[in-house]
C-alpha positions in Angstrom: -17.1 -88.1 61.8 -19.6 -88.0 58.8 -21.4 -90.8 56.7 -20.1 -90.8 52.9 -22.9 -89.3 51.1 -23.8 -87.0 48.1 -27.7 -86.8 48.8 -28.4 -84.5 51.3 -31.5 -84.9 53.4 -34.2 -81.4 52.6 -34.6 -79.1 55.2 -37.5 -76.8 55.6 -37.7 -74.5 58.4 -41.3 -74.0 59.5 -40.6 -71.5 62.7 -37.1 -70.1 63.8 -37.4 -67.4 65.9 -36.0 -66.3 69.6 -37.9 -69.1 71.4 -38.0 -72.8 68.9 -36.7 -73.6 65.7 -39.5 -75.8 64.1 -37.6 -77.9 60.6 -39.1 -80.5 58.6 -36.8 -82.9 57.2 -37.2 -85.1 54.0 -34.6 -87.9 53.1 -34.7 -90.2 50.1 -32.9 -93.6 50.6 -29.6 -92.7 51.7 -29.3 -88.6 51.6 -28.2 -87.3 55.1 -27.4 -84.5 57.1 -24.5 -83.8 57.8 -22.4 -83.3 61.0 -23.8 -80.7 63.4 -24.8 -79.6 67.0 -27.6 -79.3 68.9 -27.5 -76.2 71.0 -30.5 -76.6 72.5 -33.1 -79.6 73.9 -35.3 -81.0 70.9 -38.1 -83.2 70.0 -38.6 -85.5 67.0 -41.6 -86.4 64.9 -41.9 -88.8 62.4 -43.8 -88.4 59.7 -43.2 -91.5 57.4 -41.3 -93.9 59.7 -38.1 -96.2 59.2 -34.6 -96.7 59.9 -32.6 -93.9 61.3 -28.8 -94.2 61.0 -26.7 -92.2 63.5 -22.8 -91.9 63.1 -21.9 -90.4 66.5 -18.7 -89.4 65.8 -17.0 -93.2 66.8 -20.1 -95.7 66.2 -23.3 -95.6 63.9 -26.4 -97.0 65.5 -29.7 -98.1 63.6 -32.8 -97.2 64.9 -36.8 -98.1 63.3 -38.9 -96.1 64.6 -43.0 -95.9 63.0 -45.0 -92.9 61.9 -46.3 -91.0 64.4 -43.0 -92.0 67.0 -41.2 -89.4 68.5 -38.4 -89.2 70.8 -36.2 -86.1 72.8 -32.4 -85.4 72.7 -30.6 -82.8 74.9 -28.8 -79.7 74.2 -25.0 -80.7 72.7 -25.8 -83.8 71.0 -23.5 -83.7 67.8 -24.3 -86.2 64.8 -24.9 -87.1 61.5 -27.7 -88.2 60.5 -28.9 -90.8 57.3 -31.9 -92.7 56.0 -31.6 -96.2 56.2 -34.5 -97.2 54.8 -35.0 -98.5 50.9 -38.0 -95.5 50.6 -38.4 -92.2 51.5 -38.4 -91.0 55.0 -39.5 -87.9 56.7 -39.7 -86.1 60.1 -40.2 -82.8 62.1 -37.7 -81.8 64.0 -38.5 -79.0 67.2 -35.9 -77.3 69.2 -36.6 -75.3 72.4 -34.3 -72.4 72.6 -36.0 -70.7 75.6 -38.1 -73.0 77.1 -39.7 -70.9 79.6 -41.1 -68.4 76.7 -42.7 -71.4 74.3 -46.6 -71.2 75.1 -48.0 -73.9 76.1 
């Protein structure tokens, strides 16, 4: 259910509070998450674009997407996730825990 990998992708929580969880992540060629959930909606930012590699739990899709890109997933997506590109990649990550209390 996981990629085989010993470089883990860098986490830096920005925000996390009652309302959105705001993480930058960093991966070097290869380093990945890990497995885990998504308890609520997010949105996804990229910083320094390139190939995504998503191991769903049965298949792993590729996807290149460019700086600037982003994209939304629902509440109770589970993956892992791993930089497929040869350089460093980078994007920030926004979850919406109570979406009726994030001021917009």
């Amino acid at each position: 259910m996981t990629f085989s990998c010993t470089i883990p992708a860098v986490p830096t929580v920005q925000r996390d509070d009652e309302d959105v969880r705001i993480t930058r992540w960093d991966f070097v060629p290869g380093a990945a998450t890990g497995w885990h959930l998504h308890g609520s909606p997010y949105f996804v930012v990229m910083l320094i674009g390139g190939v995504l590699r998503v191991h769903d739990g049965q298949t792993v899709s590729e996807r290149t997407l460019v700086q600037g890109q982003t994209y939304d997933r629902p509440a109770g997506v589970e993956h892992d996730v791993m930089n497929g590109s040869p350089h460093p990649i980078a994007f920030v990550e926004i979850e919406i825990k109570r979406p009726s209390a994030v001021p917009f």
